[in-house]
N, C-alpha and C positions, 0 to 999 in steps of 0.2 A: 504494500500500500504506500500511494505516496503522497504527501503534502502539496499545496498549491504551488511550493515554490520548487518542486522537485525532490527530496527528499525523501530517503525512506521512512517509513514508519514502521516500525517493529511493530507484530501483530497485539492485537490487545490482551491477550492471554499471557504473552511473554513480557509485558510490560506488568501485569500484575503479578507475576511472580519473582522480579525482580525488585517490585515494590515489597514483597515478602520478605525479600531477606536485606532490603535496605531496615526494615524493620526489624528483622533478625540480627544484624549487625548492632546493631541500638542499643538491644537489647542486653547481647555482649559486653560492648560496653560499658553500660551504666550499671549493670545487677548482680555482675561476678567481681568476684575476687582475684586482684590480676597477677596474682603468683601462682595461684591454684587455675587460671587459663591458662598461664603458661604452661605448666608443668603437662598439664591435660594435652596442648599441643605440641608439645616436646617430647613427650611418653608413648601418648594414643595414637598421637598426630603421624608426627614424623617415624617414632618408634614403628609400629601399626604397619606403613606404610613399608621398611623396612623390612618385617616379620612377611608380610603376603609376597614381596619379590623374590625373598629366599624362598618360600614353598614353592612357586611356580620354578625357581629353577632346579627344585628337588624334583619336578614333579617330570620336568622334561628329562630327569633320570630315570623316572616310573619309581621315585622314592616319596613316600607321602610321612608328612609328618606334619600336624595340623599349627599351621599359625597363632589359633585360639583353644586354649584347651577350658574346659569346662568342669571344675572340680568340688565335689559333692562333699566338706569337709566335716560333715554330722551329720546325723541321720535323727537328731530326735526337733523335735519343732514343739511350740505352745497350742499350735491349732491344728484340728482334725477336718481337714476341707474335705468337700466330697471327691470321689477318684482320685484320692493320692497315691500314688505309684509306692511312695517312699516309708519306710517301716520304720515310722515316728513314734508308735508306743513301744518298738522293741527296746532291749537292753543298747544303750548308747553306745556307739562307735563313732570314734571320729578319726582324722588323719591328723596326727601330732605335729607341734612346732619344727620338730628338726625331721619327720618324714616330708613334711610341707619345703620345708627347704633346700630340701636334697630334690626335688620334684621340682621346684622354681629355677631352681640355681641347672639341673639339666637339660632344663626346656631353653634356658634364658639361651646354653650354649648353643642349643637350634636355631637361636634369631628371636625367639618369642618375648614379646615384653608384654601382654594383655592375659588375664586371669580372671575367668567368670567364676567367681566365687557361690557356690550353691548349696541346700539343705535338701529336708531340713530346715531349719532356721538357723543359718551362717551364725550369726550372731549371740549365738546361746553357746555357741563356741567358746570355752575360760581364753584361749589363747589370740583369735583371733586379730586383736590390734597388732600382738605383736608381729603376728606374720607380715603386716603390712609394713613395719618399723623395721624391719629385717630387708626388706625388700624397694627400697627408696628408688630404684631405676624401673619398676614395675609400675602397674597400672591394675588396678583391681575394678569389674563392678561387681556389686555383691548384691543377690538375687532375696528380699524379705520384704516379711511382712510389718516393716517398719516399728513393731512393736519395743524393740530395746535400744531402738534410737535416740537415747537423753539426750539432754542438752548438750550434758558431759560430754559423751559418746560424741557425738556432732562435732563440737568443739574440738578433740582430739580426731578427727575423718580430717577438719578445716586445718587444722598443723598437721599435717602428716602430708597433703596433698594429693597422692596418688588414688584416691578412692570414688568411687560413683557408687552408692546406694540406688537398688534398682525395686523400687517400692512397691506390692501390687493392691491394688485395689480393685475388686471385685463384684460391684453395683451398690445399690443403695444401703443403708443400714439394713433392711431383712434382707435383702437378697445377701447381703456378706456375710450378716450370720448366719443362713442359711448355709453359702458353699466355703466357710472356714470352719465351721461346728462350733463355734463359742459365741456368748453375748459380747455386744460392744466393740463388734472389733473393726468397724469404720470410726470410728471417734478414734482409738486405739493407733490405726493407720495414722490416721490425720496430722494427729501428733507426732510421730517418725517424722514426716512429712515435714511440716512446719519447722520442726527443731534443725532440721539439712536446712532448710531455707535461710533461716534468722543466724545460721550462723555461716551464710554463703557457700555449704558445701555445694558441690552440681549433682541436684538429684532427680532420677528419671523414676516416672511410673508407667506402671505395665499391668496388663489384663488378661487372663486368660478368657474369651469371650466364648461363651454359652448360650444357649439359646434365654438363659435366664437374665442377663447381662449385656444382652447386644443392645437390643431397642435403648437403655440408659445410658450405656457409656462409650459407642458407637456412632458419638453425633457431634456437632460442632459445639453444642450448649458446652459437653465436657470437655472437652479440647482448648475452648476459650476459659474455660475455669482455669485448665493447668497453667496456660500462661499469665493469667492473672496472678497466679499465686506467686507466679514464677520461674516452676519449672521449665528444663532447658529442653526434656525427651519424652518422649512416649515409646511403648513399643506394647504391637496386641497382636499377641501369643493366638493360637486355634486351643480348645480343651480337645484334647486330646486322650478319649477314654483305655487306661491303662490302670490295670493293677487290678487287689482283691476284690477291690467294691468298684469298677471303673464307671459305672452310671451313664450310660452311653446312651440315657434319656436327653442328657446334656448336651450329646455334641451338633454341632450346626449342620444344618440341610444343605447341599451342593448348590443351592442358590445364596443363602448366607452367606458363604465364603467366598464365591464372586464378589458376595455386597461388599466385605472386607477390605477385599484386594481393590475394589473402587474406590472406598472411601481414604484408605491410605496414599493411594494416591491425586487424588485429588485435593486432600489436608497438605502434601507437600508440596502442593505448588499455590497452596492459600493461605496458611497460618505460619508465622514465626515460632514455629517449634520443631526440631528433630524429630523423626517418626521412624521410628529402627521394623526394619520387617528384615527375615533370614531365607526367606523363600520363592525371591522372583530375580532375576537380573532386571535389567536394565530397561531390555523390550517385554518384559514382563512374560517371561516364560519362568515356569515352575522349578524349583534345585531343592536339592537336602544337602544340610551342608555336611551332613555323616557321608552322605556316598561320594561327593567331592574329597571330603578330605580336608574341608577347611578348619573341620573342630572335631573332636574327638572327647569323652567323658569317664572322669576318675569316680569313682565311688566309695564311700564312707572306709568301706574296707579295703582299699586300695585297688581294686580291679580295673581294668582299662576295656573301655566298653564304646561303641559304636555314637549311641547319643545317652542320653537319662533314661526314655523312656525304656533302652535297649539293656534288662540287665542280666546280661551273658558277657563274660570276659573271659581269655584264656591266657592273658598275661596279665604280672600284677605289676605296681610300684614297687613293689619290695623283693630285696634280692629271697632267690633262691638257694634253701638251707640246703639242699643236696649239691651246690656246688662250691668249689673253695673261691674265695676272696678274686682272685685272679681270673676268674672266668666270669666274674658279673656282667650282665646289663646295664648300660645307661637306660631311661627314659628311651632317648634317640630310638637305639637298639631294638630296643622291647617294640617300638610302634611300627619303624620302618620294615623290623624281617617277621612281626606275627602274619599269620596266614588268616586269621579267623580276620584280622579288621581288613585285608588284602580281599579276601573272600568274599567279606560282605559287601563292599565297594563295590564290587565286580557285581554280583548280585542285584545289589540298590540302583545300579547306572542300567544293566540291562532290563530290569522290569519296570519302571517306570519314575517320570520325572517328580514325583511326589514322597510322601513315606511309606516305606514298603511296609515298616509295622501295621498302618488302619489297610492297606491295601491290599498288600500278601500273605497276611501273617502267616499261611500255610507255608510258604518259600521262607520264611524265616528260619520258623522251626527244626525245618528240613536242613539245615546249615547248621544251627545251633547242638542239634543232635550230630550232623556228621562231624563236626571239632570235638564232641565231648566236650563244648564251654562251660563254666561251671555259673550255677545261677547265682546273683550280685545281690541277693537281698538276704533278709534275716528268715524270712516266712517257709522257702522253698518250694515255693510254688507259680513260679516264674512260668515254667515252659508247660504248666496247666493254664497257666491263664494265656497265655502263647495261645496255647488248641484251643481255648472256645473261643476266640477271638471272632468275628464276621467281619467279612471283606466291605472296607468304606472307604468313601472316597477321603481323600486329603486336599493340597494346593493344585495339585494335577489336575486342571480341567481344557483339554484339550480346545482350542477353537473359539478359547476364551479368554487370551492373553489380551492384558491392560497396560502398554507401555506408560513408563515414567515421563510426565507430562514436565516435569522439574530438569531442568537441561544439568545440574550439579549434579543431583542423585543418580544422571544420566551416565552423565563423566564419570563416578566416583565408581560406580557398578559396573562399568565398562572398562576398567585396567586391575578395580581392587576387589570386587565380590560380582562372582557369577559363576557356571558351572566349567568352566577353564578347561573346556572341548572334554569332558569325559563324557557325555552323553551321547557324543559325535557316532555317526556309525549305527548305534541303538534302535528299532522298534521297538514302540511300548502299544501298540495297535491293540494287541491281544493277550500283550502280559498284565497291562495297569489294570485298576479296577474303574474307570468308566469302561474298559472294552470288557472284561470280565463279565461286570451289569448289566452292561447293553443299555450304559444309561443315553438320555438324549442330551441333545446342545444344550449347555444349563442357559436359561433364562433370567436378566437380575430379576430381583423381586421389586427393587427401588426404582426412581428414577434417577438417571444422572446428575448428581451434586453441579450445578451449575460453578465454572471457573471467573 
């Protein structure tokens, strides 16, 4: 388009999202704390950045060793949500201060400087701050339900700098005590929440959305609340039914999850706020970042396991007592030569672009049993809930990709997160589970969020 006087005019679309992050920028500015952005962009930033170029040229070795690891450092939590996967009233286990550090300090020599800290409730952790004091070139975000977030607490995250609290909140007051199992626990939230803010840490909040939970926090009303407040991120999770009680009354209808994938992109190219998603590139075709290889998942007992939900490992963090001193494994070691996460990869790339856990669990299984993996929880009853599982869809909906309408998140997904050609070559026609279903072209249920 062009001006009277000849000149282009950038489309209107493009000028409001540019107007976004001139507002984004602002906001930088004036509400963070400018040693804790630094460190953030020095760490996550450039660090980050550094981490993803060494995997990709691990990876044109056919060596995978994940950039972001994901680690589960306790297993007991204060709240009972519905479908939790994780065996929070068993007897407590967590990964110690100096296993924690032999596990940081191995990864770090991979290039890794980013650590998703996970429960659990991370923070019921005795040891936890200090892992982070131990760790001053590291970058943590850590995965709660905000509950033991004091002021104190806070105060020490804001000196420390390296930390992002990833907070989640879960729909209204019933609806949260509904899917956490306790009273009061969005007031409870709030306060995490608030005490990150008032003392400048950078804190994001996250959703796992249900069909109990979409219609409330799924919308712009809640989106503009979190910038209000202040916060700098969001990021919303799919429920994803796993475990002994997995309630798969919960999980969203193949229209939902288009609705999702619309409104996250459309929120980043309208609101001054980060919106973290793990499951689309660029042009909005579907990935797992377990069968890429971009992140990989420790659990309370040390096991080294494909994602969370995935809890079969057949190697651990901790040396092995039948061998002497001189024959140990690094981390490195243990990830690049195991055949089960090698296996599944292969596995996950060839059936489909989505999670083979809601899609194939029957192909899982069948892996899981041929390595003899041992199951990663307290319960033992992992690869029974494996077999009753039924085949559902996930982010895979073929024919329904939603490119990044945000030309940054464009850029940023097109050198540093996307399926980095392992799908290449692949049919999923007849292996995923829309072809398994015979489902049709999903239709959104909304209209288009106007830009």
């Amino acid at each position: 388009m062009r001006t009277g006087d000849g000149r282009v005019r950038p489309p209107r679309a493009q000028v409001s999202v540019n107007q976004m992050y001139l507002k984004m920028a602002k906001r930088f500015l004036l509400e963070t704390d400018k040693r804790l952005a630094w460190k953030f962009f020095r760490i996550m930033g450039l660090g980050g950045v550094r981490s993803v170029l060494k995997y990709r040229s691990r990876l044109k070795r056919g060596e995978f060793f994940p950039p972001f690891l994901y680690v589960s450092i306790i297993n007991s939590c204060n709240l009972r949500c519905q479908g939790c996967w994780v065996d929070v009233a068993a007897k407590q286990e967590r990964i110690d201060i100096e296993a924690m550090s032999k596990l940081i300090s191995e990864a770090q020599a991979m290039g890794n400087v980013f650590f998703g800290i996970v429960g659990g409730e991370p923070f019921m952790h005795p040891e936890i701050l200090e892992i982070f004091r131990r760790h001053p070139k590291c970058y943590f975000q850590v995965f709660t339900n905000g509950h033991f977030i004091t002021s104190e607490v806070a105060g020490e995250l804001r000196r420390l700098g390296n930390v992002t609290p990833l907070i989640s909140v879960e729909g209204t007051e019933i609806i949260s005590d509904q899917r956490r199992g306790r009273d009061g626990v969005l007031n409870k939230t709030m306060e995490g929440i608030h005490n990150c803010l008032d003392n400048k840490v950078f804190p994001g909040v996250c959703t796992s959305l249900c069909r109990t939970n979409i219609d409330d926090l799924l919308t712009d009303q809640w989106v503009d609340r979190l910038v209000e407040m202040g916060v700098f991120y969001t990021w919303f999770h799919v429920y994803r039914p796993m475990g002994p009680d997995a309630c798969p009354d919960l999980c969203l209808t193949p229209e939902q999850q288009v609705r999702v994938r619309k409104f996250v992109v459309e929120t980043r190219a309208r609101k001054p706020i980060v919106v973290i998603d793990a499951y689309h590139d660029g042009g909005g075709k579907s990935l797992c970042p377990a069968a890429t290889g971009i992140s990989h998942h420790i659990n309370p007992w040390g096991g080294i396991e494909p994602c969370p939900i995935i809890q079969f490992a057949s190697e651990s963090i901790y040396d092995d007592p039948q061998l002497p001193a001189d024959e140990q494994k690094t981390l490195g070691e243990k990830m690049v030569q195991s055949e089960f996460l090698s296996d599944f990869r292969h596995l996950a790339q060839e059936t489909t672009r989505g999670c083979i856990v809601l899609e194939r669990p029957d192909l899982l299984k069948e892996l899981v049993v041929k390595h003899g993996s041992h199951d990663g929880t307290a319960r033992q009853t992992a690869l029974a809930e494996l077999d009753a599982m039924e085949v559902r869809t996930s982010q895979f909906h073929p024919g329904q990709e939603i490119p990044e309408k945000s030309w940054m998140y464009r850029l940023v997904k097109k050198f540093f997160y996307n399926d980095f050609g392992v799908y290449d070559g692949h049919d999923h026609s007849a292996s995923s589970a829309p072809a398994v279903l015979e489902l049709p072209t999903v239709v959104e249920e909304d209209e288009p969020v106007a830009v």
